[in-house]
Every structure is written in C-alpha cells, then in structure tokens.
C-alpha positions, 0 to 999 in steps of 0.5 A: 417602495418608492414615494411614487408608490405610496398610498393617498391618506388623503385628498385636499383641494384649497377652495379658499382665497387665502393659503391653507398650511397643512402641518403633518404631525408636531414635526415641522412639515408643512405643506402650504396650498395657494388657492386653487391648489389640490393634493394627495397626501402620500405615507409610506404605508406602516402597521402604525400609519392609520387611522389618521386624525385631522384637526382644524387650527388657526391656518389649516389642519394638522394631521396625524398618523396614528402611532407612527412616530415620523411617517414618511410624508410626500406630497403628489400635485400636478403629476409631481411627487414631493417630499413634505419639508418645513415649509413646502410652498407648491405655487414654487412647483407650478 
C-alpha cells in the first residue's frame, strides 16, 4: 500500500499564532505546523495502530498508536503526501 493511501487518524488545523509541534510517538518524528497550517495525519493501517491516544504538552500534542511500536506516519498537507521526519517544518512545502 502506498502512503497516498493510507487512512487519516487524524485532522488538525493550528488556529493559533504560534507554532504547534506534533510529536508522534517517543520516536523523533515531529510535525511543525505554522499557523494557519492544517493536516491529515496518515499510518499505514495495522491491527495495532488503533485507537490512538493525544495528549496536550508544552508545545503541541504528542500522539500515540496503540500498540504498534513504529507506525508508518505520513503527513497530507496542500495535496502533498510526506513522510513524518524529525523535524518536518510544512512552511518548507508551501
């Protein structure tokens, strides 16, 4: 399955002023939203995937699969679909 394909876990729009950073899992995957910025977040799809837990911190939200250990995160924004690296800055694929 390609990443294009992947089912949205998730919908998130920065309606704030500043950045909002979301870490996915403990991993170093960071998605950095401008604001303005709105995403689908994408996993490859596992029985382990769901249900995912999001949690508040200090500069966004952290999100979590369930069980699985390193899901496959991708990011669509603007019609581009992009793999969640460490850090991932989306004002670089406007």
């Amino acid at each position: 399955m390609e990443p294009s394909e992947y089912p949205t876990v998730l919908s998130l729009k920065n309606d704030t002023f500043s950045e909002l950073h979301l870490h996915l899992e403990m991993i170093p995957e960071e998605v950095i939203l401008s604001a303005g910025h709105a995403v689908d977040l994408l996993a490859k799809p596992t029985d382990d995937l769901l249900p995912l837990t999001v949690d508040y911190i200090a500069d966004g939200l952290l999100v979590c699969a369930c069980r699985e250990f390193d899901p496959d995160w991708h990011v669509r924004f603007m019609g581009k679909v992009i793999k969640a690296a460490s850090p991932t800055r989306l004002k670089e694929y406007e």
